[in-house]
PDB file of N, CA, C and O in Angstrom:
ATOM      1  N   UNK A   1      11.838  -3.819 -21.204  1.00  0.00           N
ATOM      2  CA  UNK A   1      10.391  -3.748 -21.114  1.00  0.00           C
ATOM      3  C   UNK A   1       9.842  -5.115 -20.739  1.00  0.00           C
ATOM      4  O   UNK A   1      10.050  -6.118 -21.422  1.00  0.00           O
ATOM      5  N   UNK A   2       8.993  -5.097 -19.402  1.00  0.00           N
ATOM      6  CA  UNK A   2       8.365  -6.560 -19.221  1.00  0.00           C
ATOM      7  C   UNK A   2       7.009  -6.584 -19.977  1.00  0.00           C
ATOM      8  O   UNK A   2       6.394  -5.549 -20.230  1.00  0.00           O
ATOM      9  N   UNK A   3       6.539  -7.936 -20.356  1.00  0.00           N
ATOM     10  CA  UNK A   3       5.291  -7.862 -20.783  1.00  0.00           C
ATOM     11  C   UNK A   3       5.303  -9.449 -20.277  1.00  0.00           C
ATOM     12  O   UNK A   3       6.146 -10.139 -19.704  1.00  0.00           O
ATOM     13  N   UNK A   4       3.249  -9.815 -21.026  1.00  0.00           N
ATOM     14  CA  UNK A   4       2.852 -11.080 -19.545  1.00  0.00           C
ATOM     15  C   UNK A   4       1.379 -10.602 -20.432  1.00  0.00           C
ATOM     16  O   UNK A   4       1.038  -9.831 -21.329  1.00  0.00           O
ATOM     17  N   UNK A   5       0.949 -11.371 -19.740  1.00  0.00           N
ATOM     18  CA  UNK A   5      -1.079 -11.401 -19.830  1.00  0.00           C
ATOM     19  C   UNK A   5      -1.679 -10.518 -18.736  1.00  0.00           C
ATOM     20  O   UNK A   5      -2.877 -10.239 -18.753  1.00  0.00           O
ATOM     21  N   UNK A   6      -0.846 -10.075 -17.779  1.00  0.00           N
ATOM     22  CA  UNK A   6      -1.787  -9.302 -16.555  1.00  0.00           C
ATOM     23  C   UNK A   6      -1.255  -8.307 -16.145  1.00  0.00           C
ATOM     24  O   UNK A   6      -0.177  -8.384 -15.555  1.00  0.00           O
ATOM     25  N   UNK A   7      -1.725  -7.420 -16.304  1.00  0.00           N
ATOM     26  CA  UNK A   7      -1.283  -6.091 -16.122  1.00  0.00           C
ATOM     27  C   UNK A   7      -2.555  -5.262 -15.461  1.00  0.00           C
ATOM     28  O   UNK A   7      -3.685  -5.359 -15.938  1.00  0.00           O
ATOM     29  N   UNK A   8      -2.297  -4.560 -14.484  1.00  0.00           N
ATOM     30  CA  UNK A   8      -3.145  -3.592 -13.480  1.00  0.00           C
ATOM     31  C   UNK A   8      -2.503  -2.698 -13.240  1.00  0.00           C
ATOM     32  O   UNK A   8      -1.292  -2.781 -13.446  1.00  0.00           O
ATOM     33  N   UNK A   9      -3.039  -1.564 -12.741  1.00  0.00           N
ATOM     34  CA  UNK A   9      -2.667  -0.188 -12.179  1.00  0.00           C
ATOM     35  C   UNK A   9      -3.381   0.140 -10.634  1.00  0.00           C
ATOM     36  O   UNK A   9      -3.589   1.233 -10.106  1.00  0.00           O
ATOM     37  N   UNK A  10      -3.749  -1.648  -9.988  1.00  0.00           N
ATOM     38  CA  UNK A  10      -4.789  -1.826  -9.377  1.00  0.00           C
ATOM     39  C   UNK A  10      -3.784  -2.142  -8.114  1.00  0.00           C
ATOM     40  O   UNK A  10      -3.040  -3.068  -8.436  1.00  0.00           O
ATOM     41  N   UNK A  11      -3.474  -1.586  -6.538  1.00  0.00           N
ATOM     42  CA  UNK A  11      -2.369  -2.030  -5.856  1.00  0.00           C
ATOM     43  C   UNK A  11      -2.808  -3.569  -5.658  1.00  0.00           C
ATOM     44  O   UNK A  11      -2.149  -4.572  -5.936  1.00  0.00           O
ATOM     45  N   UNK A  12      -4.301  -3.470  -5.015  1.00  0.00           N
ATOM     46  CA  UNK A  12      -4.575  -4.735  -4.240  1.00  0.00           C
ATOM     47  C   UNK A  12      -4.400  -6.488  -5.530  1.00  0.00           C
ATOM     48  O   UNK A  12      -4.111  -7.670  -5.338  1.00  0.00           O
ATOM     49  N   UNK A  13      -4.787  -5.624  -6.764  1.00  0.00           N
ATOM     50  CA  UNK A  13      -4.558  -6.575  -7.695  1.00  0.00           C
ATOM     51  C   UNK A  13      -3.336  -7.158  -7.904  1.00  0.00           C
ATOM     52  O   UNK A  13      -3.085  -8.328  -8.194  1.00  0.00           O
ATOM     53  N   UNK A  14      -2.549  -6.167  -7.716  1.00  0.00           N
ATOM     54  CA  UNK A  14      -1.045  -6.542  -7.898  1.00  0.00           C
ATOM     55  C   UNK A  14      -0.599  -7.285  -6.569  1.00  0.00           C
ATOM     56  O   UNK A  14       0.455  -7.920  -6.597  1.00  0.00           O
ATOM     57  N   UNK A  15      -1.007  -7.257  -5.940  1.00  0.00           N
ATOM     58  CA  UNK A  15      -0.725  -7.376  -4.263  1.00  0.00           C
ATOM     59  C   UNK A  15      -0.940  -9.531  -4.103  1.00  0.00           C
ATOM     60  O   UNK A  15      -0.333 -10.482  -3.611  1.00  0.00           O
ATOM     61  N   UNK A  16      -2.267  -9.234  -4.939  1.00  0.00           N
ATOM     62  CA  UNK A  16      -2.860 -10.645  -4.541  1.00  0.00           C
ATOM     63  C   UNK A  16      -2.294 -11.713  -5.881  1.00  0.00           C
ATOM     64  O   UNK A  16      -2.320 -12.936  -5.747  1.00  0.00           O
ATOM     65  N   UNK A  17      -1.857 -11.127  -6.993  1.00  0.00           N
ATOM     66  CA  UNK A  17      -1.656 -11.846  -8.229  1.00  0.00           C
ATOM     67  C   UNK A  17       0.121 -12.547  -7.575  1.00  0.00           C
ATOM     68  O   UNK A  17       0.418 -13.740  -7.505  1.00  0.00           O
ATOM     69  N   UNK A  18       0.976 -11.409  -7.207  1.00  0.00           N
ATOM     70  CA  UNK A  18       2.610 -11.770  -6.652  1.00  0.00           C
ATOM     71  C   UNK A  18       2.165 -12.780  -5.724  1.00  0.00           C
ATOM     72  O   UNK A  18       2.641 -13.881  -6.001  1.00  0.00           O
ATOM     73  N   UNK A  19       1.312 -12.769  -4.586  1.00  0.00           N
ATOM     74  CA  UNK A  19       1.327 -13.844  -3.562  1.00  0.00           C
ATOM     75  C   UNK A  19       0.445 -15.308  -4.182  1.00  0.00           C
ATOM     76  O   UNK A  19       0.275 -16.351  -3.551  1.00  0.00           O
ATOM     77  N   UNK A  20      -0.016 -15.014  -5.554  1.00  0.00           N
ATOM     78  CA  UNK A  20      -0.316 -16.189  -6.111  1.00  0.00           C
ATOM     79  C   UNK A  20       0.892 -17.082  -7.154  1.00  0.00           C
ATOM     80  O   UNK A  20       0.673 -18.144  -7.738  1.00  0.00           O
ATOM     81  N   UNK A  21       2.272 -16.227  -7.160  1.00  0.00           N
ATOM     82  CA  UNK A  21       3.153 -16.853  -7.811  1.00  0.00           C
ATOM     83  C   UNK A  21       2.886 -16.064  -9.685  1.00  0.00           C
ATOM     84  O   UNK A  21       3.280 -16.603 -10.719  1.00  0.00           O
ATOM     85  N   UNK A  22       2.163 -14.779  -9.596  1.00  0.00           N
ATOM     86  CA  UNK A  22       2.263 -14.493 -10.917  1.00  0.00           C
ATOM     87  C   UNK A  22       3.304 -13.251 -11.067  1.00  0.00           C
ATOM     88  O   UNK A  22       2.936 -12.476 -11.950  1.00  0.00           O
ATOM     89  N   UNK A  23       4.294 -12.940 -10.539  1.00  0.00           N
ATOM     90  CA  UNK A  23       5.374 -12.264 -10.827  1.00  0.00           C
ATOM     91  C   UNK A  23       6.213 -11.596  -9.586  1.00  0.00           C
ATOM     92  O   UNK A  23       6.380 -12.263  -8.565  1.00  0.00           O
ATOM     93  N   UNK A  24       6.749 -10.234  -9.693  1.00  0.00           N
ATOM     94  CA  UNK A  24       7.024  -9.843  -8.766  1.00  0.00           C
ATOM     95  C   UNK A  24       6.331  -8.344  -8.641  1.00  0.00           C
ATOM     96  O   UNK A  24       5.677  -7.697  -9.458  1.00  0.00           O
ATOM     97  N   UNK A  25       6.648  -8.124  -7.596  1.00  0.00           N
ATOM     98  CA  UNK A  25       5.696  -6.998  -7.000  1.00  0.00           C
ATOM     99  C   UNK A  25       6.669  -5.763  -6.276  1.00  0.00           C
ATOM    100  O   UNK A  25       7.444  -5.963  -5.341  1.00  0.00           O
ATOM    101  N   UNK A  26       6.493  -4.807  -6.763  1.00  0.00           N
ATOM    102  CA  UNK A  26       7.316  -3.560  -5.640  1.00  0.00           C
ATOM    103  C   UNK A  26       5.983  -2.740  -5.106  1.00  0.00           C
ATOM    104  O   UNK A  26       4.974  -2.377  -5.710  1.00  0.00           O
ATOM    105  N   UNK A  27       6.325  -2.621  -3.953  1.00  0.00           N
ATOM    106  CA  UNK A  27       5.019  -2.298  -3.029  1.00  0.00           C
ATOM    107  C   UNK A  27       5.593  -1.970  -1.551  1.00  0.00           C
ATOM    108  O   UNK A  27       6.500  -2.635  -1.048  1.00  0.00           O
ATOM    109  N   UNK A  28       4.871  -0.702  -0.809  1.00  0.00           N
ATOM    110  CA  UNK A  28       5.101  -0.566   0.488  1.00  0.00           C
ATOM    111  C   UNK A  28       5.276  -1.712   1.418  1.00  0.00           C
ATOM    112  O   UNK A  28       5.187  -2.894   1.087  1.00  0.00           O
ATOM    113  N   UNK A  29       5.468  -1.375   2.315  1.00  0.00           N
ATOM    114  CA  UNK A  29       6.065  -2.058   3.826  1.00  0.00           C
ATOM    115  C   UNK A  29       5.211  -2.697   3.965  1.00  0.00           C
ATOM    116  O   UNK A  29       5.099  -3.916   3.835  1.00  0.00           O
ATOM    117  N   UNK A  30       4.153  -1.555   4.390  1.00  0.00           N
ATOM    118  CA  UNK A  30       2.505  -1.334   5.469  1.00  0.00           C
ATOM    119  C   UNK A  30       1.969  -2.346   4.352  1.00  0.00           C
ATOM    120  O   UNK A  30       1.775  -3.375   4.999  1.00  0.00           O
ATOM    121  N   UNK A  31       1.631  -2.603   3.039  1.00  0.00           N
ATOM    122  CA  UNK A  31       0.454  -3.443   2.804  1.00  0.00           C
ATOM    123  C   UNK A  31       1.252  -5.048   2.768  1.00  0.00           C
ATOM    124  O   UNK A  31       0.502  -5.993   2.523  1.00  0.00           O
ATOM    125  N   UNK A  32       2.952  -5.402   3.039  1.00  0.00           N
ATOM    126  CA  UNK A  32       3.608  -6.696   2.351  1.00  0.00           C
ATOM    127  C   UNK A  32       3.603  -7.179   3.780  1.00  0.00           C
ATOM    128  O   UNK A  32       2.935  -8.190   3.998  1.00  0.00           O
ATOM    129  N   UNK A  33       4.266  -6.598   4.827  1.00  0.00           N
ATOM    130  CA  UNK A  33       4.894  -6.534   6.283  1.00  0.00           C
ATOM    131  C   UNK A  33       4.343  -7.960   7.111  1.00  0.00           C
ATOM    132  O   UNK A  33       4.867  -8.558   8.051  1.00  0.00           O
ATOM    133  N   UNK A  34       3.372  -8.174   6.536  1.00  0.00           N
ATOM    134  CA  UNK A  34       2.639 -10.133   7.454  1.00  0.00           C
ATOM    135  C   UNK A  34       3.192 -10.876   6.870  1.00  0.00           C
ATOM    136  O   UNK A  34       3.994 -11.691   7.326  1.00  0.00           O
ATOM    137  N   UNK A  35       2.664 -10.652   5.020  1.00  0.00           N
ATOM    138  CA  UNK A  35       3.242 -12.131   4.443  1.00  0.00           C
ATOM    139  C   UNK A  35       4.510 -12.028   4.089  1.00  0.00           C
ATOM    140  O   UNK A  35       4.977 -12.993   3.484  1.00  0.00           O
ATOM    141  N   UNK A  36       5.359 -10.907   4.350  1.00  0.00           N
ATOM    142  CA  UNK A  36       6.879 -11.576   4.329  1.00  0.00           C
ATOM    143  C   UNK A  36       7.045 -11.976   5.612  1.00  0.00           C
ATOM    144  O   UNK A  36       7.719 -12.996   5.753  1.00  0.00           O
ATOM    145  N   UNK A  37       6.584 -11.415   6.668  1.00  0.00           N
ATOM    146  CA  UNK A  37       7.070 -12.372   8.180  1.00  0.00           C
ATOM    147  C   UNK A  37       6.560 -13.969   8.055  1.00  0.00           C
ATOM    148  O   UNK A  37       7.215 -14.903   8.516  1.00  0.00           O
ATOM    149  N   UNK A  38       5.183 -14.134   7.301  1.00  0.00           N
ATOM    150  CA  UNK A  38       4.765 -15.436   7.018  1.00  0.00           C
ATOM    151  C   UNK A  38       5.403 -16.261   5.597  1.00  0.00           C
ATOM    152  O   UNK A  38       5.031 -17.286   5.024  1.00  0.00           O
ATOM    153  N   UNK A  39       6.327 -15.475   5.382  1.00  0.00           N
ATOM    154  CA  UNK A  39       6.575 -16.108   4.006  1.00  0.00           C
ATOM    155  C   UNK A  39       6.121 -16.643   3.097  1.00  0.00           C
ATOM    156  O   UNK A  39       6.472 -17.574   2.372  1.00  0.00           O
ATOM    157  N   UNK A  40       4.690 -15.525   3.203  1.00  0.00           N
ATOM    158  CA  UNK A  40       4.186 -16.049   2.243  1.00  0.00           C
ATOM    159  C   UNK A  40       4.481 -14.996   0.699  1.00  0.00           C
ATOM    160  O   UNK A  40       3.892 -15.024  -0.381  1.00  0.00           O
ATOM    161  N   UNK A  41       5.354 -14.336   1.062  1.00  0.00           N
ATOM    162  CA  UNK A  41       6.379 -13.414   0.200  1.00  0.00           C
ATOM    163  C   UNK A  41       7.346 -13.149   0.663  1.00  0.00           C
ATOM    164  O   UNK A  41       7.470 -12.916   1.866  1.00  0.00           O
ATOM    165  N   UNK A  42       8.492 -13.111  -0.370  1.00  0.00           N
ATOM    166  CA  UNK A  42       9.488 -13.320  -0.758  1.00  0.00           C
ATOM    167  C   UNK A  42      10.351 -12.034  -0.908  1.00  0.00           C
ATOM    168  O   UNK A  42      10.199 -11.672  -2.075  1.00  0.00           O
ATOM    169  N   UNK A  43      11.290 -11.073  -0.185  1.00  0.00           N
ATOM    170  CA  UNK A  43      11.968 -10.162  -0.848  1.00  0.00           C
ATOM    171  C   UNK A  43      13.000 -10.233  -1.835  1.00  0.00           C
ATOM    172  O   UNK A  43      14.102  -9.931  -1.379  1.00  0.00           O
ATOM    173  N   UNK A  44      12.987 -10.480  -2.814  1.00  0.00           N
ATOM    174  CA  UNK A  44      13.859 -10.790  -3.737  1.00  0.00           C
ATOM    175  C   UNK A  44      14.797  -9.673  -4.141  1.00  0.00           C
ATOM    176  O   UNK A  44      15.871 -10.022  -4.631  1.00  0.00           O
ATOM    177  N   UNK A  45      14.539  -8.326  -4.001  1.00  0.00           N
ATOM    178  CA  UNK A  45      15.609  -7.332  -4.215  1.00  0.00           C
ATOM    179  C   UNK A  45      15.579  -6.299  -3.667  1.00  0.00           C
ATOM    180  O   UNK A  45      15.203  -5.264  -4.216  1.00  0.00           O
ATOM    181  N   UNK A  46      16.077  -6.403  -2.152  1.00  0.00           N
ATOM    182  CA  UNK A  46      15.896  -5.469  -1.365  1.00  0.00           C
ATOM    183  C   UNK A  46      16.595  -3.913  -1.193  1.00  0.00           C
ATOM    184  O   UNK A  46      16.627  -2.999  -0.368  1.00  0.00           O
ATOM    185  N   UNK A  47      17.226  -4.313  -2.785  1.00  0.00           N
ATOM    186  CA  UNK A  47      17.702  -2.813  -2.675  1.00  0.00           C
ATOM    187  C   UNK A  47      17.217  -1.741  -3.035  1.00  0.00           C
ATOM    188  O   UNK A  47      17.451  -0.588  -2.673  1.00  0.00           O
ATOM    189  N   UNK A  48      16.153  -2.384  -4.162  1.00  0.00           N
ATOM    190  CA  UNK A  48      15.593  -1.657  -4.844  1.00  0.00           C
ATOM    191  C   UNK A  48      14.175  -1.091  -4.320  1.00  0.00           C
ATOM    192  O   UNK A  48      13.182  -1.808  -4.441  1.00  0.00           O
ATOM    193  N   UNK A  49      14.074   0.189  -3.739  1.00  0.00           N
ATOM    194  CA  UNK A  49      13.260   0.729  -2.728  1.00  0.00           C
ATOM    195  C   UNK A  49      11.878   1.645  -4.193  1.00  0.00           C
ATOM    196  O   UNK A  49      12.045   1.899  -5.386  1.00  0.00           O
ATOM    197  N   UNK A  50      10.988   1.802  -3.507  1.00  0.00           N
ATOM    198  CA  UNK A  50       9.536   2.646  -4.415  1.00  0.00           C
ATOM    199  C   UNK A  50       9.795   4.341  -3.580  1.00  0.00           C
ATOM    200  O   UNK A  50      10.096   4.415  -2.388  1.00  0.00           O
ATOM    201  N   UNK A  51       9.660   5.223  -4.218  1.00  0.00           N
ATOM    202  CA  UNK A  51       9.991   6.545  -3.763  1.00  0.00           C
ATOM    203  C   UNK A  51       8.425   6.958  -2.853  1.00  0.00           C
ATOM    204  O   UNK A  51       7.509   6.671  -3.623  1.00  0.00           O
ATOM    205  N   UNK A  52       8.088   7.283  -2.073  1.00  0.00           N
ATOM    206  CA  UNK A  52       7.396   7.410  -1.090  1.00  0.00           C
ATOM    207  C   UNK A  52       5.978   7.679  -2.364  1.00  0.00           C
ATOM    208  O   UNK A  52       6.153   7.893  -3.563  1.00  0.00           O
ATOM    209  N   UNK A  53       4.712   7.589  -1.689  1.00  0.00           N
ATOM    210  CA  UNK A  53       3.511   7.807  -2.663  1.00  0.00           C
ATOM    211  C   UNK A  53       2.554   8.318  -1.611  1.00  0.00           C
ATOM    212  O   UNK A  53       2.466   8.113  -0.400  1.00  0.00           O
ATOM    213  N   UNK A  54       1.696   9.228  -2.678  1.00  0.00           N
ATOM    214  CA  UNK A  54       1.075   9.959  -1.980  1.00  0.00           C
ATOM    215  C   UNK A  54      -0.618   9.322  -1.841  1.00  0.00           C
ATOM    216  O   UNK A  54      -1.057   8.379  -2.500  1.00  0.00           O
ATOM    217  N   UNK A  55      -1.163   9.892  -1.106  1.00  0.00           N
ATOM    218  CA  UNK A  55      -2.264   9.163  -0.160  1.00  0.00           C
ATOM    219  C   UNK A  55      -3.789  10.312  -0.535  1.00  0.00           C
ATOM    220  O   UNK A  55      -4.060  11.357   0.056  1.00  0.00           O
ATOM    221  N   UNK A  56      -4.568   9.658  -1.698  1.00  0.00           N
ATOM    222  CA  UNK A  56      -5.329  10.682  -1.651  1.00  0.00           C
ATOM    223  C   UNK A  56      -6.900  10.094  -0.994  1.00  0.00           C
ATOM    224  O   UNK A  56      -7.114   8.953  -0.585  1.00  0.00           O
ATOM    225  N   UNK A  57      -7.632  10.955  -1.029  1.00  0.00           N
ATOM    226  CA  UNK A  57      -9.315  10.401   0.153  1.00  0.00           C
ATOM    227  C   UNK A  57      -9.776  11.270  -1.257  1.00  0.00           C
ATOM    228  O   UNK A  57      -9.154  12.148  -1.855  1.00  0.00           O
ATOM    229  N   UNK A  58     -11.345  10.564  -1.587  1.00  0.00           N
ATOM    230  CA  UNK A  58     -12.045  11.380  -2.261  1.00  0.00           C
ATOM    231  C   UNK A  58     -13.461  11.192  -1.498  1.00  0.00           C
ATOM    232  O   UNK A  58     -13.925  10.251  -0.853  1.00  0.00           O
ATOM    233  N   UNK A  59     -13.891  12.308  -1.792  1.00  0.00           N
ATOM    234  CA  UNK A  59     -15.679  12.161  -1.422  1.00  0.00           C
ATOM    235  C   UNK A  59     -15.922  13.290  -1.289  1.00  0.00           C
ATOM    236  O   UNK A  59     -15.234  14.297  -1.124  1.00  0.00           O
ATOM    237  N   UNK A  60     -17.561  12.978  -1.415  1.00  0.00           N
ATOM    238  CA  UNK A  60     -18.365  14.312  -1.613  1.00  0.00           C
ATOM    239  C   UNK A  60     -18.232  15.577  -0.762  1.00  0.00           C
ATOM    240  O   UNK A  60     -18.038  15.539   0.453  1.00  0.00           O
ATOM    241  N   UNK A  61     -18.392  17.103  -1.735  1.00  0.00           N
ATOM    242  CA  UNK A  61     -18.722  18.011  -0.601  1.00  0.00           C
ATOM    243  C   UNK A  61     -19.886  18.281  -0.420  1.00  0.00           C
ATOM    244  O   UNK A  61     -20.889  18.408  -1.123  1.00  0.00           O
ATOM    245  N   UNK A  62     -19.447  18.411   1.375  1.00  0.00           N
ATOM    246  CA  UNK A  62     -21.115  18.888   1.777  1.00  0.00           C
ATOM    247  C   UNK A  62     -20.764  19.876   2.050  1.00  0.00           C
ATOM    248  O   UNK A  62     -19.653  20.388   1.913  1.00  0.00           O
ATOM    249  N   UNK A  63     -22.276  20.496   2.742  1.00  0.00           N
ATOM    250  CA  UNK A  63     -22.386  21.661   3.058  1.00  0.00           C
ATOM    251  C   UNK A  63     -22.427  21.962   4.800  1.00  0.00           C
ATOM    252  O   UNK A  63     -22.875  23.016   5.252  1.00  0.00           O
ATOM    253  N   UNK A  64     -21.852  20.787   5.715  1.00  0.00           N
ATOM    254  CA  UNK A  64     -21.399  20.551   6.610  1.00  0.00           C
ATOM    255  C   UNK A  64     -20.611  19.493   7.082  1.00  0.00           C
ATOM    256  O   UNK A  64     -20.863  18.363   6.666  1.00  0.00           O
ATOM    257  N   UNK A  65     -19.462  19.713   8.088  1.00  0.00           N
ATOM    258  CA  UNK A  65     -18.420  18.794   8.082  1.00  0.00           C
ATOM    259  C   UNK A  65     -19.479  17.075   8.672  1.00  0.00           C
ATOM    260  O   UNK A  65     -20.569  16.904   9.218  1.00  0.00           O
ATOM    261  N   UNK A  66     -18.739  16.454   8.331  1.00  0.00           N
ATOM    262  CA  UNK A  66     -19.463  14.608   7.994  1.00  0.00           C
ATOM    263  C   UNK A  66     -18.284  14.282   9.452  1.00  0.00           C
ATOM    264  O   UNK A  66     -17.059  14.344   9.563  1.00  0.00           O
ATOM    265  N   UNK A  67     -19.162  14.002  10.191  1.00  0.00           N
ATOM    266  CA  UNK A  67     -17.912  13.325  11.831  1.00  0.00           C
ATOM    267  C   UNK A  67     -17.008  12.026  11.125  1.00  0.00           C
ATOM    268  O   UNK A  67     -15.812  11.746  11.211  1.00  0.00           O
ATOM    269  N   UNK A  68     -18.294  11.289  10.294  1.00  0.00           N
ATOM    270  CA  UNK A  68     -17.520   9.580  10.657  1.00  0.00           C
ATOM    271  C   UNK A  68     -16.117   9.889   9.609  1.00  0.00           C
ATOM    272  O   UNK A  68     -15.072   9.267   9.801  1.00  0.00           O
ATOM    273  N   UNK A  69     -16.270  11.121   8.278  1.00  0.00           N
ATOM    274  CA  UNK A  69     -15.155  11.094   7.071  1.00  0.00           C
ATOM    275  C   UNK A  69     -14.259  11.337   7.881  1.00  0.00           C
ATOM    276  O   UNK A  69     -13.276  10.609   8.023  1.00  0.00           O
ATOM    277  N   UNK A  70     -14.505  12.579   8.641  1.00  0.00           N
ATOM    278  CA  UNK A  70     -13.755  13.232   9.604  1.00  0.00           C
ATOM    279  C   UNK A  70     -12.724  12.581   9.995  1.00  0.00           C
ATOM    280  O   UNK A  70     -11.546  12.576   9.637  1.00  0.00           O
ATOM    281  N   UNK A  71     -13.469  11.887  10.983  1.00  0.00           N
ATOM    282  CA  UNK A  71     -12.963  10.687  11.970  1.00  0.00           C
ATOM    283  C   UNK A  71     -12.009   9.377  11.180  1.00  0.00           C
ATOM    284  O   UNK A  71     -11.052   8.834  11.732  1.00  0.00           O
ATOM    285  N   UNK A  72     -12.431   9.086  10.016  1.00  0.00           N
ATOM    286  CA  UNK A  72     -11.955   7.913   8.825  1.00  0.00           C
ATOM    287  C   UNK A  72     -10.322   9.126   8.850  1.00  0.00           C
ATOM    288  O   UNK A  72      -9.489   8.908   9.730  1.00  0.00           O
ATOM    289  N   UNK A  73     -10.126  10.056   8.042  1.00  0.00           N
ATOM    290  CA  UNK A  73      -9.081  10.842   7.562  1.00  0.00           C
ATOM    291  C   UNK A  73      -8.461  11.206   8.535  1.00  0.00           C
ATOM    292  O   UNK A  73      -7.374  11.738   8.312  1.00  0.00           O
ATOM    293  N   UNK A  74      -8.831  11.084   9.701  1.00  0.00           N
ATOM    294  CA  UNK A  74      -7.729  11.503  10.557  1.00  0.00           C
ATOM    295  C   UNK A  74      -7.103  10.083  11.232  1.00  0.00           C
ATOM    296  O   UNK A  74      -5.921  10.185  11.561  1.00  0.00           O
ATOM    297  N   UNK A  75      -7.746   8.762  11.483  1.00  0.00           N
ATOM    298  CA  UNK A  75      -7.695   7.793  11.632  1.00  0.00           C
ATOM    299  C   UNK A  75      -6.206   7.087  10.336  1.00  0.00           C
ATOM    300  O   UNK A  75      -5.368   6.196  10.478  1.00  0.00           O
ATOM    301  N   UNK A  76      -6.415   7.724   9.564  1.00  0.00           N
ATOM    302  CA  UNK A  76      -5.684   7.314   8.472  1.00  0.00           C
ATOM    303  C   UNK A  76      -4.568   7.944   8.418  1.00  0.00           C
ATOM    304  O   UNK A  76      -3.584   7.210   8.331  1.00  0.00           O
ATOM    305  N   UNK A  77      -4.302   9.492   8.447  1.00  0.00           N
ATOM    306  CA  UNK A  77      -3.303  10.213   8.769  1.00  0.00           C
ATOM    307  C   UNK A  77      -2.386   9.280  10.013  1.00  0.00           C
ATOM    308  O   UNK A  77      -1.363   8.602   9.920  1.00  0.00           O
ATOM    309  N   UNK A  78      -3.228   9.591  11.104  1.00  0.00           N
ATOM    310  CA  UNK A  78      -2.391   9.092  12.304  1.00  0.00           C
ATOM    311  C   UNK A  78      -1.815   7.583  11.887  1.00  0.00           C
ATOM    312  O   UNK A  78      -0.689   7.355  12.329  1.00  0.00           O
ATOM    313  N   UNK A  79      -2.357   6.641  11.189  1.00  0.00           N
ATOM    314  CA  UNK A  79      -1.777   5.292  11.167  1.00  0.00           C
ATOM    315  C   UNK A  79      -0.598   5.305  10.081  1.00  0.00           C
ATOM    316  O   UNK A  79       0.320   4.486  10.068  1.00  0.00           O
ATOM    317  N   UNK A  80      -0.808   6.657   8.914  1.00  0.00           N
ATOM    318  CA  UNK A  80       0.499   6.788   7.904  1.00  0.00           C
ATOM    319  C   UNK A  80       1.445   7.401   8.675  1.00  0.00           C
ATOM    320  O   UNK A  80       2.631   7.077   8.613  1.00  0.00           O
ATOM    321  N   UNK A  81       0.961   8.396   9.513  1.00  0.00           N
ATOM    322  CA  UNK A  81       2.388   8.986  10.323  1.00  0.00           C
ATOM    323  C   UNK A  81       3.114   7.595  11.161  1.00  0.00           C
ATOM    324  O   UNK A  81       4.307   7.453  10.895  1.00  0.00           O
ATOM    325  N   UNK A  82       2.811   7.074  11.655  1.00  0.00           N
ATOM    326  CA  UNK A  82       3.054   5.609  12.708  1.00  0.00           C
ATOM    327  C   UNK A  82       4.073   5.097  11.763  1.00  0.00           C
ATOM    328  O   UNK A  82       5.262   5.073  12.081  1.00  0.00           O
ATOM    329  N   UNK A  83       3.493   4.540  10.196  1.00  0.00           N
ATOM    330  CA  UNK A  83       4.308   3.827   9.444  1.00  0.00           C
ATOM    331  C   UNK A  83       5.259   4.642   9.177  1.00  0.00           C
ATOM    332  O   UNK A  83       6.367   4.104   9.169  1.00  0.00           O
ATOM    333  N   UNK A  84       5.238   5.860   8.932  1.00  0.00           N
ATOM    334  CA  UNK A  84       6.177   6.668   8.548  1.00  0.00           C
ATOM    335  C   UNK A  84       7.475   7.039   9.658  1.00  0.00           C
ATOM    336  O   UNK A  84       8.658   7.091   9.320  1.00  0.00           O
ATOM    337  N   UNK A  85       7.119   7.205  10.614  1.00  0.00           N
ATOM    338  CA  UNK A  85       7.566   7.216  12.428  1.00  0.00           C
ATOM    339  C   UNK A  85       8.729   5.725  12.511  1.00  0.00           C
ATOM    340  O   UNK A  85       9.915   5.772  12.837  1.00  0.00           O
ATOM    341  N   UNK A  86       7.900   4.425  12.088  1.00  0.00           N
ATOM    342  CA  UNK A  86       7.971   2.957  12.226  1.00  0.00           C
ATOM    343  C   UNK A  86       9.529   3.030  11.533  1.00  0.00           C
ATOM    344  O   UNK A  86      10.509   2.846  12.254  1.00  0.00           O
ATOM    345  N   UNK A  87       9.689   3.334   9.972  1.00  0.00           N
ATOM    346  CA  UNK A  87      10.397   3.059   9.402  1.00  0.00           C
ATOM    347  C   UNK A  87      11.526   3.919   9.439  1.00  0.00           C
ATOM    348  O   UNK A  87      12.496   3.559   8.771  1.00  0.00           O
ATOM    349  N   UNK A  88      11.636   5.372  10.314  1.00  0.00           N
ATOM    350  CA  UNK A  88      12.585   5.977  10.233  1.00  0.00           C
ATOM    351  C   UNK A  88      13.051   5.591  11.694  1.00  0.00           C
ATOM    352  O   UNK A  88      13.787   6.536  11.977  1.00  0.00           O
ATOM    353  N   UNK A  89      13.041   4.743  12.776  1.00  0.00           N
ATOM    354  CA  UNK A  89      13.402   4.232  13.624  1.00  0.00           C
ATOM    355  C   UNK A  89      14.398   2.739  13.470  1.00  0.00           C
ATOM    356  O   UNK A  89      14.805   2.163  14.478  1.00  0.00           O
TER     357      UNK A  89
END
């Protein structure tokens, strides 16, 4: 069991605390993929892989389809399929 003073369930929190030197971090490709090319992170155990996670959108229903959500969720689909496409190549 690890324990520490900082603990989140927050990705971006966790994201920005590891690249400040406050622990280590297991986290997708798509959000690490710059600052390990910049080194500004570190893979320290590359064997140990995160089992794929799922991608949820929330927002209101209307009572007619919204273009820009529309447009946002499919924008997002297409860029997870890419990463998803990316890494099985």
């Amino acid at each position: 069991m690890l324990s520490g003073n900082f603990a989140t369930t927050n990705p971006e929190a966790l994201f920005y605390a590891a690249k400040n030197g406050m622990g280590v971090l297991i986290s997708n490709d798509v959000m690490i993929k710059e600052d390990v090319k910049t080194g500004a992170l570190i893979r320290v155990l590359p064997e140990i892989q995160a089992m794929d996670s799922t991608v949820y959108a929330y927002y209101p229903k209307l009572d007619y389809e919204h273009t820009r959500t529309k447009l946002f969720l499919d924008y997002i689909k297409m860029r997870l399929s890419q990463s998803n496409d990316e890494k099985g190549a």
